[in-house]
C-alpha positions as CSV (number, residue, x, y, z in Angstrom):
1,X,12.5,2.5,-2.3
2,X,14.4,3.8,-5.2
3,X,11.3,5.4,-7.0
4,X,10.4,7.0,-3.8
5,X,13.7,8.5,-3.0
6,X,13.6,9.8,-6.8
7,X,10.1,11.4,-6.4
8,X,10.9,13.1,-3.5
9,X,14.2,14.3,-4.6
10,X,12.7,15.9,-7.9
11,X,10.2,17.5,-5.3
12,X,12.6,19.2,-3.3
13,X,14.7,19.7,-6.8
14,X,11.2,21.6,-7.8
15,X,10.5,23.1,-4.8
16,X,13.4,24.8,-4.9
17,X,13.4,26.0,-8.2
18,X,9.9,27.5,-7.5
19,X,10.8,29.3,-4.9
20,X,14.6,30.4,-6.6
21,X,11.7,32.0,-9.3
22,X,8.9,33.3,-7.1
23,X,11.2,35.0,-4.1
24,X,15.1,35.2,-5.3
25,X,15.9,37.4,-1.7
26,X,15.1,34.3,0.5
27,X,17.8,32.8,1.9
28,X,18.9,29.6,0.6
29,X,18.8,27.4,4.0
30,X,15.2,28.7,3.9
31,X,14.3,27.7,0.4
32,X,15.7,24.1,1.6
33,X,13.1,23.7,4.7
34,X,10.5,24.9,2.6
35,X,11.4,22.4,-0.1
36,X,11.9,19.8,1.8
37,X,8.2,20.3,3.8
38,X,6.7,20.5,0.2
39,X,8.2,16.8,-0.5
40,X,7.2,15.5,2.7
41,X,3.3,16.4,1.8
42,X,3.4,14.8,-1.7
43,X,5.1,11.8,0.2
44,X,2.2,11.5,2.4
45,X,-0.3,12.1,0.0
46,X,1.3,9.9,-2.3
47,X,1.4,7.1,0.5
48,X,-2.4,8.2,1.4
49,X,-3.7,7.6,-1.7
50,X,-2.0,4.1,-2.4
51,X,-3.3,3.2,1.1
52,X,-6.9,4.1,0.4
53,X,-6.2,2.5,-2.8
54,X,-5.0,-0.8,-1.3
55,X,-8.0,-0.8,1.0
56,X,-10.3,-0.6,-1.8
57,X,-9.5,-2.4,-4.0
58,X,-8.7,-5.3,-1.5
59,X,-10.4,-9.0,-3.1
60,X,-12.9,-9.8,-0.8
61,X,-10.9,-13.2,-0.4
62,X,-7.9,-13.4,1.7
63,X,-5.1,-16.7,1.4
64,X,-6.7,-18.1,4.2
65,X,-10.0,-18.5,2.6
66,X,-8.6,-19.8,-0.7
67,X,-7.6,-22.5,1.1
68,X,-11.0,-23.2,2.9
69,X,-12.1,-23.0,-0.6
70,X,-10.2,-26.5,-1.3
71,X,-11.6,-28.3,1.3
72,X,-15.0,-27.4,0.9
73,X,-14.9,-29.7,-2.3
74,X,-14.2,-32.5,-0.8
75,X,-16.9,-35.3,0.9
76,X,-17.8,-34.7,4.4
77,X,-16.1,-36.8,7.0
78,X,-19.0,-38.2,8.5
79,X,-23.0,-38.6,7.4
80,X,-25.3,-36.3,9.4
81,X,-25.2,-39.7,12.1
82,X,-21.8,-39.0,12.8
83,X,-20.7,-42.2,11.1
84,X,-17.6,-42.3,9.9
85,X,-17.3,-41.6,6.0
86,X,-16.0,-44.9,4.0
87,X,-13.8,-42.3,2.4
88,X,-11.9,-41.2,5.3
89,X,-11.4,-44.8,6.5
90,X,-8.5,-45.9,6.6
């Protein structure tokens, strides 16, 4: 949250600064929507591109089948009779 709210503050910081340098006459609440427009982009482009890069670069395993993993090791239950395995007798 901190690195966000830092990014977008240097944006607006920029934003401003660009715009105190391109057009000096415009008013300065005006230079402020403007700035703060241009920081809401990056923000969302910023957030687009680590959601596409989430999405991509998702493991093709979730935590769920990790666990199915485990159990896939051990002996069946019972034979293809449906006999009870002697080790899963109690």
């Amino acid at each position: 949250m901190l690195r966000a709210g830092s990014v977008w503050a240097a944006a607006v910081g920029a934003s401003v600064a660009y715009s105190r340098r391109r057009a000096p006459q415009r008013a300065t609440s005006l230079r402020l929507i403007h700035a703060r427009m241009h920081a809401q982009a990056l923000t969302l482009a910023v957030l687009g591109g680590a959601a596409a890069m989430h999405y991509y670069t998702k493991t093709s395993k979730t935590s769920a089948d990790a666990d199915l993993d485990f159990y896939a090791h051990l002996p069946p239950a019972t034979d293809a009779d449906g006999n009870e395995n002697e080790r899963w007798s109690w």
